[in-house]
DRENKE-498872 format. One record per atom (N, C-alpha, C): residue in one letter; z negated, x, y. Coordinates in steps of 0.001 Angstrom, whole numbers, plus 524288, in hexadecimal, padded with zeros to 5 digits. Layout:
N
aZXY;...
END
This chain:
217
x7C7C491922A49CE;x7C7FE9153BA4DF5;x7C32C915C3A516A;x7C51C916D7A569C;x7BE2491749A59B3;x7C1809136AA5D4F;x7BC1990FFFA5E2A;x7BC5590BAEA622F;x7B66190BCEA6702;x7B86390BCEA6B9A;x7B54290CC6A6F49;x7B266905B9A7180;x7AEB690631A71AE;x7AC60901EDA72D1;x7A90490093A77EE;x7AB318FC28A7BED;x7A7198FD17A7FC7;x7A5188F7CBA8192;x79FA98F992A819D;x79D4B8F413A8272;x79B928F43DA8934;x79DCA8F067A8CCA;x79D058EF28A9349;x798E18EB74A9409;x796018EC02A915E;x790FA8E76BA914D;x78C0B8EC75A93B0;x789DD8EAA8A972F;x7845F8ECBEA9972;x7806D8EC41A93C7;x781EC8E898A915A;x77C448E74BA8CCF;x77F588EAB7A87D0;x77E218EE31A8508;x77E648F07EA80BD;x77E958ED04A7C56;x77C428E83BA7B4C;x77AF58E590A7644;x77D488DED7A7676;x7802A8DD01A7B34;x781068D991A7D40;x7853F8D6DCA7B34;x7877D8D2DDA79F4;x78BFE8CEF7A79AD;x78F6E8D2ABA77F9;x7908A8D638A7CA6;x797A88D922A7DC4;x796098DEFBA7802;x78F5F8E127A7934;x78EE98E605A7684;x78F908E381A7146;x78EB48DEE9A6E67;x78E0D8DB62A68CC;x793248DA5AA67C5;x797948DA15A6AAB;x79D2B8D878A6AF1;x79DEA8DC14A6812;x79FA98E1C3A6CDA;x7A08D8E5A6A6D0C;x79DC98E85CA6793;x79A148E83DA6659;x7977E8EA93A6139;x79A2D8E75CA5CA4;x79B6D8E40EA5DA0;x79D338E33BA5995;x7A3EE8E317A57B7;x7A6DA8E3B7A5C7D;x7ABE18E722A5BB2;x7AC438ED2FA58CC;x7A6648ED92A5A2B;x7A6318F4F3A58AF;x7A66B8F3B4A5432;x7A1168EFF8A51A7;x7A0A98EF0FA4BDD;x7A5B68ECC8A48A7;x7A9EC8EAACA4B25;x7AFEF8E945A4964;x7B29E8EE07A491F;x7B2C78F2FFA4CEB;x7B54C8F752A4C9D;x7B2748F9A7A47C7;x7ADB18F961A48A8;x7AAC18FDC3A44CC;x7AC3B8FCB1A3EA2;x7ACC28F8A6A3D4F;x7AD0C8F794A3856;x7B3BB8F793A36F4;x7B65A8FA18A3ACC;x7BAB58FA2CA396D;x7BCC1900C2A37F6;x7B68790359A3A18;x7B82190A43A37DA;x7B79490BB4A3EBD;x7B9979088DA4374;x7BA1090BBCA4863;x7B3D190C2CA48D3;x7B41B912A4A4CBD;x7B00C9145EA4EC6;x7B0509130BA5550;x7AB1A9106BA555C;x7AB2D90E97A5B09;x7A6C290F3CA5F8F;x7A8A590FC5A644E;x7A2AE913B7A67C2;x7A3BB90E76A6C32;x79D6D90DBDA6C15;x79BEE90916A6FE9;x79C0D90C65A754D;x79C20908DFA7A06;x79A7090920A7D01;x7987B90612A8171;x7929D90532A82A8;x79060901ACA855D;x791429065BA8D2B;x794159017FA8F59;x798DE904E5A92B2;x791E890378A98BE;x78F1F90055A989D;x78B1190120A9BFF;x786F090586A9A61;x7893A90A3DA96E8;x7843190AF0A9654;x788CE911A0A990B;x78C4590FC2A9A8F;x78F4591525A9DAC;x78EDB91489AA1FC;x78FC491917AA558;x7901F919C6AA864;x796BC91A72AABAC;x798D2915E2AAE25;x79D64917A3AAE12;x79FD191506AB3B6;x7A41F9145FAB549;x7A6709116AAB94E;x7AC0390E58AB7F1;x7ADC290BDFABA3F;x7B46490AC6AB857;x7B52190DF3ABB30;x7BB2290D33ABBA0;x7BE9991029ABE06;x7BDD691120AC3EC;x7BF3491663AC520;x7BDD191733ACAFC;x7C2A6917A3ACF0E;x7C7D191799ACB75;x7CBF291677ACDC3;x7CDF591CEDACF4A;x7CBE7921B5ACEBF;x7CD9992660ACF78;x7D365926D7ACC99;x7D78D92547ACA70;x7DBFB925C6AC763;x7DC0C929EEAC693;x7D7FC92D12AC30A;x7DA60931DBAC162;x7DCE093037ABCBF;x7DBDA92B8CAB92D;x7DFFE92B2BAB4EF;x7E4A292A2EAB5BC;x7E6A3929C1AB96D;x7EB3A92A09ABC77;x7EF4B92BFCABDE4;x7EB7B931D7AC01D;x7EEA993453AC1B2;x7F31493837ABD5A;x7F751938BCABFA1;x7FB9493BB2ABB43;x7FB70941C1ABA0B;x7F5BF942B3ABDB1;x7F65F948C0AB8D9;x7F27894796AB4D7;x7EF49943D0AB53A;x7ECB19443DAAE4E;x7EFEC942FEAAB5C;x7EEF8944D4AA5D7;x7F03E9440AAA122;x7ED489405AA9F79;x7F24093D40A9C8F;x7EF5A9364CA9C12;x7EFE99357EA94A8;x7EC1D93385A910B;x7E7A292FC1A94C2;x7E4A793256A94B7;x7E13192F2DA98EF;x7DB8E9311CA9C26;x7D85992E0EA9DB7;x7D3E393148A9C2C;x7D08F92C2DA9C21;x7CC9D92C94AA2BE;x7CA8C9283BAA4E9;x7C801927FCAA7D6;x7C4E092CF9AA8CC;x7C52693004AAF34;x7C58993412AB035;x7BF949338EAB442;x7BE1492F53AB45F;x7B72292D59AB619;x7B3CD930A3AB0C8;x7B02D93450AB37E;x7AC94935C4AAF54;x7A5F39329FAB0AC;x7A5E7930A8AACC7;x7A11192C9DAAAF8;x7A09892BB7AA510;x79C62928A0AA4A7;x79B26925E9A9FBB;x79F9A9251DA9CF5;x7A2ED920CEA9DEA;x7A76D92002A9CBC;x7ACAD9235CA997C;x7AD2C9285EA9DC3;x7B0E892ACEA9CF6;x7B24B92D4FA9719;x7AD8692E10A9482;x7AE859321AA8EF0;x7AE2892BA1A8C01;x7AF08926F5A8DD5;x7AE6092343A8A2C;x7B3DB922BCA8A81;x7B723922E5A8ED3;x7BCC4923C0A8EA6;x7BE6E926B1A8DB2;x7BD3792A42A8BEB;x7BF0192F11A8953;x7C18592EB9A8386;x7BD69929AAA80B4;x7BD5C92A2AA7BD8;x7BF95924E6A79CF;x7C2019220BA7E51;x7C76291D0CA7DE9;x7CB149200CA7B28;x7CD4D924DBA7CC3;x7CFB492906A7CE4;x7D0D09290EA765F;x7CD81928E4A7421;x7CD1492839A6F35;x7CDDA92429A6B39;x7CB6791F8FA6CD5;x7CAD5919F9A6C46;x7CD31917A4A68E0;x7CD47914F8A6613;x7D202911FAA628D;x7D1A590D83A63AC;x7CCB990A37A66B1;x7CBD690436A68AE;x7C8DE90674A6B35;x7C81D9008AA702A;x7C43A90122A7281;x7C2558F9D8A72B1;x7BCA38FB36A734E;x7BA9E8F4A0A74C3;x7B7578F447A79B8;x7B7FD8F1B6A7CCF;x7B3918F0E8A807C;x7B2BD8EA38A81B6;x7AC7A8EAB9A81EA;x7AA158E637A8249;x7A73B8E483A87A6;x7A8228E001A87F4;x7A5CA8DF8AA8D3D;x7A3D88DA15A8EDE;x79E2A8D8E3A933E;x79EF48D48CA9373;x7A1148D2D2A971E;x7A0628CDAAA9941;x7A3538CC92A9F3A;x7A1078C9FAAA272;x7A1058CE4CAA6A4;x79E3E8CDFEAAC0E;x7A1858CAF2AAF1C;x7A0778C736AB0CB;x7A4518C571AB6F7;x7A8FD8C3F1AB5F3;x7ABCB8C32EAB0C6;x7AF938C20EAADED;x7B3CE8C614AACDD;x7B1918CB91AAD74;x7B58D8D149AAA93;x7B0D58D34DAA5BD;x7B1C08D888AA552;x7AE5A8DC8BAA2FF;x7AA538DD5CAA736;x7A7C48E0DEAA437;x7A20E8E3E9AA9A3;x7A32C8E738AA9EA;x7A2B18E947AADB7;x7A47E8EF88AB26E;x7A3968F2B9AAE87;x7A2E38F2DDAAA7F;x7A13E8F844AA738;x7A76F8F812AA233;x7A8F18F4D5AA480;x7AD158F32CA9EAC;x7B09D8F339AA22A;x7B1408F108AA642;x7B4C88F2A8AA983;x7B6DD8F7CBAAC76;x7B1C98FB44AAD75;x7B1928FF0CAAF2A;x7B39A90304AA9DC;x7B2EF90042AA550;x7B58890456AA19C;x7B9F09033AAA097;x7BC488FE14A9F75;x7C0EB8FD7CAA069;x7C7109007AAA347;x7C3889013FAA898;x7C6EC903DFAAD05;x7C8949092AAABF8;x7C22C90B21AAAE1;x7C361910C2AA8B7;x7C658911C7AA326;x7C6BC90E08AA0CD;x7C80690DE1A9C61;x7CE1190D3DA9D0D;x7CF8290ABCA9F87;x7D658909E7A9D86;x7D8AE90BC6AA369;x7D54990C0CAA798;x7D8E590EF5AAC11;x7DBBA912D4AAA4C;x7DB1D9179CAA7E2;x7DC0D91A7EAA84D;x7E0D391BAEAA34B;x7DFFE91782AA19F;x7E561915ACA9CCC;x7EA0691265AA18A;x7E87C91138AA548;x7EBDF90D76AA6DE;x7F1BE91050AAA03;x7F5AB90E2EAA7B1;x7FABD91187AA975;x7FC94910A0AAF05;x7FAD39111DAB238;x7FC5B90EE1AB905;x8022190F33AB9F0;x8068391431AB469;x80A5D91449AB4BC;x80F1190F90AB2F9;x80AAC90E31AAEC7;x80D8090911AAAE3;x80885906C3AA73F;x807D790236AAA47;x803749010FAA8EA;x803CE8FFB1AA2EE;x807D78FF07A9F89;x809CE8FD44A9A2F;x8068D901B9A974F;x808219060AA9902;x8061090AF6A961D;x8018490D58A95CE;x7FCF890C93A921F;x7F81090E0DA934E;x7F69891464A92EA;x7F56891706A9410;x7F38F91DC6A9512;x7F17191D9EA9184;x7ED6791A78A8E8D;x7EAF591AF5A88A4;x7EE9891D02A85B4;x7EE5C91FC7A8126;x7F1E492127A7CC5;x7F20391F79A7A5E;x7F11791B95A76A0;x7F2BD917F8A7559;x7EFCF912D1A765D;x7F0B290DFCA7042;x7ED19908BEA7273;x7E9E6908E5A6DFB;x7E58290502A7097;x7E09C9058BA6C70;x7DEAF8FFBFA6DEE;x7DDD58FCEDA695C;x7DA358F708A6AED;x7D5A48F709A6E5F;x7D53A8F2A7A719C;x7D0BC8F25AA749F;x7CF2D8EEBFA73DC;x7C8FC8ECFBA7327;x7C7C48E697A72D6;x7C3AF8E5F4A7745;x7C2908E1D2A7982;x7BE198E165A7DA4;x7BB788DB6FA7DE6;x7B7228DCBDA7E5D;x7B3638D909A7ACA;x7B09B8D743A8173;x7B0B78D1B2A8190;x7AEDE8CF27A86DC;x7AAE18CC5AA8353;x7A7A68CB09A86E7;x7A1988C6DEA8680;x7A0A08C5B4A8BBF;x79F0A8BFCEA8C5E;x79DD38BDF1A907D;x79C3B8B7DAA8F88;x79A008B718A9473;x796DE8B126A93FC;x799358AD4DA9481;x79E028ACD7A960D;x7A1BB8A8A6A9794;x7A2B08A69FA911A;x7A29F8A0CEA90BB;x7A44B89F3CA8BFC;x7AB648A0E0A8D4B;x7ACEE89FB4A85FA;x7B3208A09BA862C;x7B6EF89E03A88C8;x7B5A289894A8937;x7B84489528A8CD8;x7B9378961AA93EA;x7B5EA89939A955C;x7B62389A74A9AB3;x7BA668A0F8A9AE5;x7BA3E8A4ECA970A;x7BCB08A812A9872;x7C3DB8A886A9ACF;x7C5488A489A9AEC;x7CA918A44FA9CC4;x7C9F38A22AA9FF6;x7C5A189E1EAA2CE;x7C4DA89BB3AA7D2;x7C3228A1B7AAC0A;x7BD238A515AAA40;x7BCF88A77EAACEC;x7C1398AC07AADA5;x7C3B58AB22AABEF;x7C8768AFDEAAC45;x7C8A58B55FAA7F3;x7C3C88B5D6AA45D;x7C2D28B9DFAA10F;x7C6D38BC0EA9E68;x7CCE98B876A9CED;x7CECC8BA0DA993E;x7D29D8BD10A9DB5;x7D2B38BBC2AA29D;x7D5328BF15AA4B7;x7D3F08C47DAA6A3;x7CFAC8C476AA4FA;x7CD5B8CAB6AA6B9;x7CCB28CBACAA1DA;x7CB408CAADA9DEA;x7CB608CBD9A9920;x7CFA68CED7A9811;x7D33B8CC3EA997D;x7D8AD8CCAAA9859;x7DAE38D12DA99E4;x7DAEC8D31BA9F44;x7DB798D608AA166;x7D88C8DBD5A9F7A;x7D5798DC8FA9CD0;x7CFDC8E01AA9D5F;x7D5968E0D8A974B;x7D5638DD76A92C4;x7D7C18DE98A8D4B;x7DE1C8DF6AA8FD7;x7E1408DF26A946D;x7E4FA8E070A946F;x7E4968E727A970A;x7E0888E82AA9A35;x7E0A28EE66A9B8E;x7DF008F202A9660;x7DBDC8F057A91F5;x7DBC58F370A8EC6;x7DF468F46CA8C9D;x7E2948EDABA8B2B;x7E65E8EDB8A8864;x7EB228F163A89E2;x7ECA48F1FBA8DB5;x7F1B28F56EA9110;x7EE168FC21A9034;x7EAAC8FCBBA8FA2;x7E9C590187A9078;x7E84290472A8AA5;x7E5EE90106A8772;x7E3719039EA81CC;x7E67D8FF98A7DC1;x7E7BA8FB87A7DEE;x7E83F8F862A7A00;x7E8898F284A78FB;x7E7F88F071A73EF;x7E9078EAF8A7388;x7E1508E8E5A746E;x7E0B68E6D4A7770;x7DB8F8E5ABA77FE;x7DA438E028A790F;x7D65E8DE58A73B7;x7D3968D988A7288;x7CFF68D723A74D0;x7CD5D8D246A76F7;x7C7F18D0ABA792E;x7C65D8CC30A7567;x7BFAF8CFCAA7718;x7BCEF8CC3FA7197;x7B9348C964A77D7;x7B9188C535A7545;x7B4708C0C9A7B34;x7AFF38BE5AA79B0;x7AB4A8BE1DA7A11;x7A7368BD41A79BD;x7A5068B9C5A7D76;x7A6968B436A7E54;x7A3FF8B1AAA80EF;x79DDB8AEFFA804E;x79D948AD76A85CB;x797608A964A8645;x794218AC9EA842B;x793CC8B0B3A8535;x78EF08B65EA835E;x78B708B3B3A8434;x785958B50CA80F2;x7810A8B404A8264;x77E468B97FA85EF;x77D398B9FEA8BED;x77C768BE1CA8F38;x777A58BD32A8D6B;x773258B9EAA8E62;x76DD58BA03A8F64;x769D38BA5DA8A53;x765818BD51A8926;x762038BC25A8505;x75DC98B83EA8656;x75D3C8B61CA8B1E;x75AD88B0FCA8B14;x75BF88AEF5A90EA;x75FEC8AB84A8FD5;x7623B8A85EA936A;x75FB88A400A98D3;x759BD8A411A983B;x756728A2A3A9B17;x756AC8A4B1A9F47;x7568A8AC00A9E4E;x755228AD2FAA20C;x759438AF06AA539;x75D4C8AC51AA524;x763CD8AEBCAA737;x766CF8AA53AA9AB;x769CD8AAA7AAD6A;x76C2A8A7A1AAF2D;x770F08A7C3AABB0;x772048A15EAA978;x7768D8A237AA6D1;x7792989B82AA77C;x77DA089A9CAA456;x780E9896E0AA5DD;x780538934DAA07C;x77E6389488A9BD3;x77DC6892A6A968E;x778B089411A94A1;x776A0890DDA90CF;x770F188FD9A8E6A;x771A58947CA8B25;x76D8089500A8959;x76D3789B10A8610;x76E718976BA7E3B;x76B0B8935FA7F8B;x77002890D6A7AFE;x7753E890E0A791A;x777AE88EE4A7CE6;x77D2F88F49A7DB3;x77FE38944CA7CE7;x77C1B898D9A7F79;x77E6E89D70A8009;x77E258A024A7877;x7789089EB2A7676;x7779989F46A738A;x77B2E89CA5A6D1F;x77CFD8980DA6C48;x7801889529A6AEC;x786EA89762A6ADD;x7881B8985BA6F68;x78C0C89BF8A6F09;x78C6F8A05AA6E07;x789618A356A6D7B;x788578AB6AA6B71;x788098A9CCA65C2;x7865C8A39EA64A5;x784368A332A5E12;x78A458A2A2A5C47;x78C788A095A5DE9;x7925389C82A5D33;x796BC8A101A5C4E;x797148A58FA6178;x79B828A8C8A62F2;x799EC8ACFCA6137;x793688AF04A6315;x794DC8B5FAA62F3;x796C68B85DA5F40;x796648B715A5A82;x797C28B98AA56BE;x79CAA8B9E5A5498;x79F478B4ACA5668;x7A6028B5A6A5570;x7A8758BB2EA5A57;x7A5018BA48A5DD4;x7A5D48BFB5A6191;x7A54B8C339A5FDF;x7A1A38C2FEA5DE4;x79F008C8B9A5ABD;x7A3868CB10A58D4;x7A4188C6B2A534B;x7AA3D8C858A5019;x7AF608C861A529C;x7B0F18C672A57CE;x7B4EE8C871A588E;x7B4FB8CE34A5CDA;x7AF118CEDFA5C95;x7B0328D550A5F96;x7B0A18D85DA5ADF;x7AF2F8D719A55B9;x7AF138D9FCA5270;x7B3C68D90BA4F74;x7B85D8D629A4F4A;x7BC5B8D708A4E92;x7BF958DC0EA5297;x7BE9B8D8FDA57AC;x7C1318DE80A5AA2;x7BFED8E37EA59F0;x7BB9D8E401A5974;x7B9D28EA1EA56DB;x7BDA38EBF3A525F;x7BD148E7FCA4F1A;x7C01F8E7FDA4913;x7C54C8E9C3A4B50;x7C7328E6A1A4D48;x7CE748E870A4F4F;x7CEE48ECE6A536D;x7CB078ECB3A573D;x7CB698F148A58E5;x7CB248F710A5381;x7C8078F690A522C;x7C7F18FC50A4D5D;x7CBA68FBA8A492A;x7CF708F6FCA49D9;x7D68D8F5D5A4694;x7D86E8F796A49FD;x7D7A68F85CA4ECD;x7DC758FB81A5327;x7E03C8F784A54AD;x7DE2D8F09BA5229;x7E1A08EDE2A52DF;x7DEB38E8BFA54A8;x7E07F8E7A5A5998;x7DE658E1C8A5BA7;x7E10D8DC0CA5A4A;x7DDB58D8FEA58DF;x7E1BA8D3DCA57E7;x7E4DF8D153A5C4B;x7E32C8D279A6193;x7E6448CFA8A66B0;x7E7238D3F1A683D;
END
């Protein structure tokens, strides 16, 4: 079982990388072998819109035909038996680096002939792990579950049955004095004591089911 892992967080050690690490540590102890990847530390672009995966004299599938950082990381989806990506949330989506892999990531699976039919060869679980500052009660006001939604239905049509693990009311700051923020570092503090750790464990269930090849939703 190899499971590909990508963390869309600028910070290496942060909320989404502690999620995300600890899905690995759910795969790992299940026997799958799994390769991180901290996706700011590439060099890469989304999609540039050239349709060479497109066109009908390649032989399909094919992977993103942009050579960068990126490309030999799509190379080795190719292989994949799961995939996870983690991310936090900017502006109420993913960050341009999760997005930008995204695009490259399933464009080129995407059937423009019948969209039912994915160019992948077969399906493989996906799980994707959100963190963000909004408590839980606001994510269906700001609209999250609808982009959420959307982001787990393009994987889903293209690789598989794919799960979301959510991490609300993150603590962003290591001393809240010196930051403009909307809650006391108490408060903020009080809740990371209360939640993070049931987070913790349910990224580390998804890890777990990801390396069963089998998701509970």
């Amino acid at each position: 079982m190899k499971i590909l892992a990508f963390n869309g967080s600028p910070r290496r050690n942060g909320n989404t990388a502690t999620l995300l690490d600890q899905a690995i540590a759910g795969a790992q102890e299940r026997g799958a072998e799994v390769e991180r990847f901290d996706l700011y530390t590439l060099q890469f672009s989304g999609c540039v819109s050239c349709f060479s995966c497109k066109r009908l004299d390649r032989e399909r599938p094919i992977v993103c035909v942009v050579k960068d950082d990126l490309q030999p990381v799509l190379e080795k989806v190719r292989s994949a038996d799961a995939i996870c990506i983690a991310t936090p949330v900017y502006y109420g989506s993913e960050t341009a680096s999760t997005r930008a892999l995204i695009e490259r990531l399933c464009f080129p699976y995407l059937n423009y002939a019948d969209y039912t039919k994915s160019h992948f060869p077969r399906r493989i679980p996906v799980g994707l792990i959100y963190t963000m500052n909004i408590p839980q009660e606001r994510v269906e006001a700001m609209g999250y579950d609808v982009t959420f939604g959307r982001t787990r239905s393009t994987l889903a049509r293209e690789f598989g049955a794919c799960e979301i693990v959510m991490a609300c009311n993150t603590t962003q700051y290591d001393d809240y004095s010196k930051y403009e923020a909307n809650a006391t570092p108490e408060s903020k503090k009080a809740y990371r004591d209360a939640h993070f750790a049931e987070d913790c464990e349910k990224a580390r269930m998804l890890g777990t089911q990801l390396a069963n090849g089998k998701l509970a939703g």
